[in-house]
N, C-alpha and C positions, 0 to 999 in steps of 0.2 A: 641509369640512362638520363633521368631527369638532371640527376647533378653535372651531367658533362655538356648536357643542351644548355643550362643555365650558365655554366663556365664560357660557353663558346656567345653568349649571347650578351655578357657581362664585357669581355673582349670587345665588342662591339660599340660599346658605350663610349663617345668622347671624351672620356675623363683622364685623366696621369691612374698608372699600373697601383698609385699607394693609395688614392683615393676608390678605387675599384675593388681593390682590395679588402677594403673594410664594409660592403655593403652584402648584406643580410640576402636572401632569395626574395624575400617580397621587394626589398628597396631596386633590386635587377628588374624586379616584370615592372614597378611601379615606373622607372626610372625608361627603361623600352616602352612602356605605353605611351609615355608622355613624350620622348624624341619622336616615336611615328605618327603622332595625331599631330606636332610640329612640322614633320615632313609633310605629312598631307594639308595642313594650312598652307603650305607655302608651293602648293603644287608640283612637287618631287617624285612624285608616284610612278614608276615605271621607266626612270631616267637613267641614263647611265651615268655614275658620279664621274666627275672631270678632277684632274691630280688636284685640285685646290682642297675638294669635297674628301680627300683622301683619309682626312684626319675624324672625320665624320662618317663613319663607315656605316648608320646604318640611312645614309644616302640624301640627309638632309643638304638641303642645294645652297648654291652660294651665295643665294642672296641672302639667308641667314646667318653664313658664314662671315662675310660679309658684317651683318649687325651685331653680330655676336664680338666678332675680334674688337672694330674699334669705336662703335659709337658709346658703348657704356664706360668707356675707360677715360673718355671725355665727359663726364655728367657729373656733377656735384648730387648722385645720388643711385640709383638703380633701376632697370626697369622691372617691371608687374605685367605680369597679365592674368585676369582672372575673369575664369566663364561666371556666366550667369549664376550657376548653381554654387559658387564661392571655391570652386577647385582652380590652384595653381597653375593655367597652362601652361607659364612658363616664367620665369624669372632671371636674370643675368648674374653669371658668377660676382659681381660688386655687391653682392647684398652681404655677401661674407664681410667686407669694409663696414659694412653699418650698422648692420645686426648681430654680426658673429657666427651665422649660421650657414652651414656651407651649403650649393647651390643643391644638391644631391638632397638635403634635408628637407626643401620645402618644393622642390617639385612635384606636382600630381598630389596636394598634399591638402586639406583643408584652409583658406587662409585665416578662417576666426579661430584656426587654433593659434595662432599670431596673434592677435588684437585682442586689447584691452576689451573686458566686457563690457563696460559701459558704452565703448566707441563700434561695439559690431552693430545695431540697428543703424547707426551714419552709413554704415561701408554697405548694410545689404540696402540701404535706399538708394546709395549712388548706383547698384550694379541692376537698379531697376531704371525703364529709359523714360520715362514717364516722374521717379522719384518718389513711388507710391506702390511698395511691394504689399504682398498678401500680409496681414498680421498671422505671425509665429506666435501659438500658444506659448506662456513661461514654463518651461519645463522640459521644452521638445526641445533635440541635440541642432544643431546648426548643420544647416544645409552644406550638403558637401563632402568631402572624406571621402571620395574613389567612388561613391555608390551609386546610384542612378538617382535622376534628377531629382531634389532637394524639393519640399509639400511647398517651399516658398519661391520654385522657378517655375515661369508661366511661359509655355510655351507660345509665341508667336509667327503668325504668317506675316511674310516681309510685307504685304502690303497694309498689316494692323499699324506700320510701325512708320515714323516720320525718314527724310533721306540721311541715306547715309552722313553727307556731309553738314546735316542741321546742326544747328545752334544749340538744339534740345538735347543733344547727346556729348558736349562738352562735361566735363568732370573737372572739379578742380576743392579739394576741401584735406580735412587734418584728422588721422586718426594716430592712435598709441600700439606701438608694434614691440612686441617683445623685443627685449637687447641682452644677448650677454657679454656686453661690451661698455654698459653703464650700470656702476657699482650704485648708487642710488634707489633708483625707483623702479630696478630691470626694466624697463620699459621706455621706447622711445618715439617722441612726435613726432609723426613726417607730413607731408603737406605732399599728396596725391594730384596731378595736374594730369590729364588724357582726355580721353573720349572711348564712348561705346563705339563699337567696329563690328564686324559683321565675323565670326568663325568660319568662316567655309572648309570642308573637305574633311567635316568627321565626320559623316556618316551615321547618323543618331536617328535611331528610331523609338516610334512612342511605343505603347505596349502591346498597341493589337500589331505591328510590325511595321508599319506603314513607316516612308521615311521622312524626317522629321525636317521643316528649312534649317538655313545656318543662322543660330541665334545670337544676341548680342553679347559680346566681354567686353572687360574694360581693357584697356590699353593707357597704361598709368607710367608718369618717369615719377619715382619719389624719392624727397629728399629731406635730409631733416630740418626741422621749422625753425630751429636756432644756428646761424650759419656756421660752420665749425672755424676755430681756431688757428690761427696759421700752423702752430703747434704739433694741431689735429692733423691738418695737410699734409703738413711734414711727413707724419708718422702713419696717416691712412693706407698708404701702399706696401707699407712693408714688414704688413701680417705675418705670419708664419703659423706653419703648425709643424710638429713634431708628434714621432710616434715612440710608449715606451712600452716595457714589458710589467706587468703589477707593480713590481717594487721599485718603479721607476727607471729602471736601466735603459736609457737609448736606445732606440733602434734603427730610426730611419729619421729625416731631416728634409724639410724640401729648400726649391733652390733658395726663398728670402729667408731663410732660416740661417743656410750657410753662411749668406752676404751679413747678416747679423750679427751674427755670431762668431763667424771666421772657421769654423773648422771643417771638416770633411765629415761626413759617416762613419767611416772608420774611424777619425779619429775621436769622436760621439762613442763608439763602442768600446774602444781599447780603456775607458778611463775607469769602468764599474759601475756603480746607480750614479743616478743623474745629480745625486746630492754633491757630487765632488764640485760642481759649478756652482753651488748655492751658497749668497752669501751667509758668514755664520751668524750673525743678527736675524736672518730670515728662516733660519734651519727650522727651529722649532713649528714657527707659525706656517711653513709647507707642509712639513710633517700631519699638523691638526687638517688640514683640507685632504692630504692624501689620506687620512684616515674616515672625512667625512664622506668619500667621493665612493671609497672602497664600500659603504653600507646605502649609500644613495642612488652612485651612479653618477656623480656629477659636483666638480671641489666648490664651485662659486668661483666669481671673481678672488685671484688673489695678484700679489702684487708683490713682487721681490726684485732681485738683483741676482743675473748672470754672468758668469764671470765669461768674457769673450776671450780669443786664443792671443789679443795684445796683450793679455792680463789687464784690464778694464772691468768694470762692474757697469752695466748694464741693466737700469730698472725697464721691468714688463711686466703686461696685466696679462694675465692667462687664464683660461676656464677649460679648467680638463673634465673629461669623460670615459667611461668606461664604454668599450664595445666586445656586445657579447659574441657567440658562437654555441650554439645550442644548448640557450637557457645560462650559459657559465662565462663569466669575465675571460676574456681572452686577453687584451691589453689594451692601452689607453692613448686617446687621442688628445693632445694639449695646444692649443690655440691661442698663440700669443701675439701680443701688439706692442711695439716699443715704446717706452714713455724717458718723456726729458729727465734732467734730475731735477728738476724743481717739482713736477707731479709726481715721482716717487718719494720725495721728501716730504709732500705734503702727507698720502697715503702712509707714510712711517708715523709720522706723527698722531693721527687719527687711530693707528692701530694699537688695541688694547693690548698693555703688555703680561697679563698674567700668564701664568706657564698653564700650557694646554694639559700635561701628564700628571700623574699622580704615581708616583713609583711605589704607593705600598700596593695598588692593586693591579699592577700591570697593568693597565692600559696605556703605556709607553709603546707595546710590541704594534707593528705597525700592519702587519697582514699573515693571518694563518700560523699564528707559531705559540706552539704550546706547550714546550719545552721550558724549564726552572730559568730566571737568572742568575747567571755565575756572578760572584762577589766582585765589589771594584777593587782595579789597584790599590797598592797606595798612594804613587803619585797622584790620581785625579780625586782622592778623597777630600783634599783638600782648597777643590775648586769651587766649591759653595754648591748651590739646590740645581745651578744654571746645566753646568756639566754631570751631574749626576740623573737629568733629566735624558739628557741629550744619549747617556749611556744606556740606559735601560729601553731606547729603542735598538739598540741590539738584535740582529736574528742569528740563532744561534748557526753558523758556517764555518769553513774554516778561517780560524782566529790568527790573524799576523803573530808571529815571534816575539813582535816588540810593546810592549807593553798588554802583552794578551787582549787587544783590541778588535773587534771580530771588523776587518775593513770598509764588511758594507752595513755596519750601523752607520749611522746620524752622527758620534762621535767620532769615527774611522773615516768618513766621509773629509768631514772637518780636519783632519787632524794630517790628509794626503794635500791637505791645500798647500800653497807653499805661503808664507807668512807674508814673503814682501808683496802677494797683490793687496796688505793691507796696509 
């Protein structure tokens, strides 16, 4: 009963059917707590949605609807809002452009689990209105994380507190925000410019019951401190993410994926694993992250060439993930950005070229197979250590006819490409 209430309450979520799709039962109530305490900021409470509000089913009005479609898609950055106590109350799907993390990830969520350690006492001084929080013992976890108010949130009566529209509650300063979209330092500056604002219409009580005023958040547009690139520009909107099954096979595609790439979903599924688009210079070095991602949960940035349905190669930086399903890998989410050819030629360059396998110990086999390797042809014996690598990721399947090549290895992969997109 529980599982069909949570189904039907997941439904209700503003999100696309693929991104709903991949969230967990806590990320469903986490994700509903955080659109109704929105609805109730914004005085929605007992309204009837109007067909604008339609797409917003659980009744958020349209003056959010409203901020939500176009003023963030105008900003050379994202917007923030964060309570007192350091909890996300709400952030604008553009932070996926900046950080790599999609909007569903950091709602309702703690924000110092974002920020640089060094930079979280800046962020919990700005979200004090005064600039002068309680000292946090070393050692004590950071305020925030869905719990009840944080040892460092001070509750206030609005008249403790200066007017809303003072000078004393402007914000404007630079903290370091996780990126998994800068291969560097993971981590990225942004310069925070807002003001404290008043939360109205949660509903928060202290602990003998009594109900609590509406406290201060920040309300922040942030962007990053170094201005991006026209390059950058170019390529900031036309993210993508794709969905694959473990061994990489395609599954699903959303729309800037398709505009990318050219092809359909279907035609993403009819090709086999996803290695059949991968350039062959690049085989190897995906393979090593799809192996690191398989034991971690997570490839790092990596950086290769797609082959699009012009037959074109295509360099993109992507950082995939594993999403579980009770405790067990179910399949994997891959988040790509397109890059010119001059930044994937840089990234080739830079990348070390040792061979990631070792074919006397099997670790070649890329997920769950523990099955013998069968002997090489003859033909590919005498393609040196390159192609001998590339064969021993092999799983053992059914093996093509034509050169006893099993088609969804690394070397079968390769070998379905057709030669002229080189």
């Amino acid at each position: 009963r529980l599982d069909r209430v949570l189904e039907r309450l997941a439904g209700l979520l503003p999100f696309p059917p693929d991104v709903v799709a991949g969230l967990d039962k806590l990320s469903v109530l986490r994700l509903s707590a955080g659109f109704l305490r929105a609805r109730s900021f914004f005085g929605g409470k007992g309204r009837t949605a109007s067909p604008r509000e339609s797409r917003f089913p659980l009744g958020i009005p349209s003056e959010m609807v409203r901020y939500v479609s176009s003023l963030p898609q105008a900003l050379n950055g994202f917007v923030l809002v964060v309570t007192s106590e350091g909890l996300i109350f709400y952030s604008s799907h553009t932070i996926q452009d900046y950080l790599g993390f999609h909007q569903t990830d950091v709602m309702h969520q703690s924000v110092f689990e974002l920020i640089h350690t060094e930079d979280q006492p800046e962020f919990r001084r700005n979200l004090h209105w005064a600039l002068n929080p309680p000292h946090t013992p070393e050692g004590e976890p950071s305020p925030g994380g869905g719990k009840s108010l944080g040892s460092s949130a001070v509750i206030y009566k609005p008249d403790q507190l200066p007017p809303e529209n003072s000078s004393f509650l402007e914000r404007s300063f630079v903290c370091r925000f996780r990126c998994l979209l800068d291969n560097s330092s993971g981590f990225l500056a942004l310069n925070l410019q807002g003001r404290l604002k008043f939360l109205h219409g949660q509903n928060k009580r202290s602990e003998d019951g009594s109900a609590l005023p509406p406290q201060l958040a920040l309300f922040a547009i942030s962007t990053p401190l170094q201005p991006p690139s026209i390059l950058q520009i170019r390529t900031k909107n036309m993210i993508f993410r794709t969905k694959h099954k473990l061994d990489f096979t395609p599954l699903a595609c959303d729309a800037k994926g398709k505009i990318v790439l050219g092809y359909t979903e279907a035609e993403l599924r009819m090709c086999g694993t996803g290695y059949q688009f991968v350039h062959a210079a690049d085989t190897l070095y995906c393979a090593e992250n799809h192996v690191r991602m398989m034991k971690t949960g997570e490839s790092g940035l990596t950086v290769f060439r797609l082959l699009t349905k012009e037959n074109r190669w295509k360099w993109v930086q992507a950082n995939a993930r594993l999403v579980y399903k009770n405790g067990k890998p179910e399949y994997i989410v891959v988040t790509q950005r397109p890059l010119v050819d001059e930044e994937g030629g840089e990234h080739l360059r830079k990348r070390s070229m040792h061979l990631p396998f070792t074919f006397a110990t099997g670790e070649a086999l890329l997920y769950q197979s523990a099955y013998p390797l069968l002997g090489f042809p003859d033909p590919f014996q005498s393609k040196g250590k390159t192609s001998k690598s590339k064969k021993t990721s092999c799983s053992p399947g059914g093996r093509s006819q034509k050169n006893g090549v099993d088609p969804s290895s690394l070397l079968g992969a390769v070998m379905q490409q057709d030669k002229a997109v080189y």
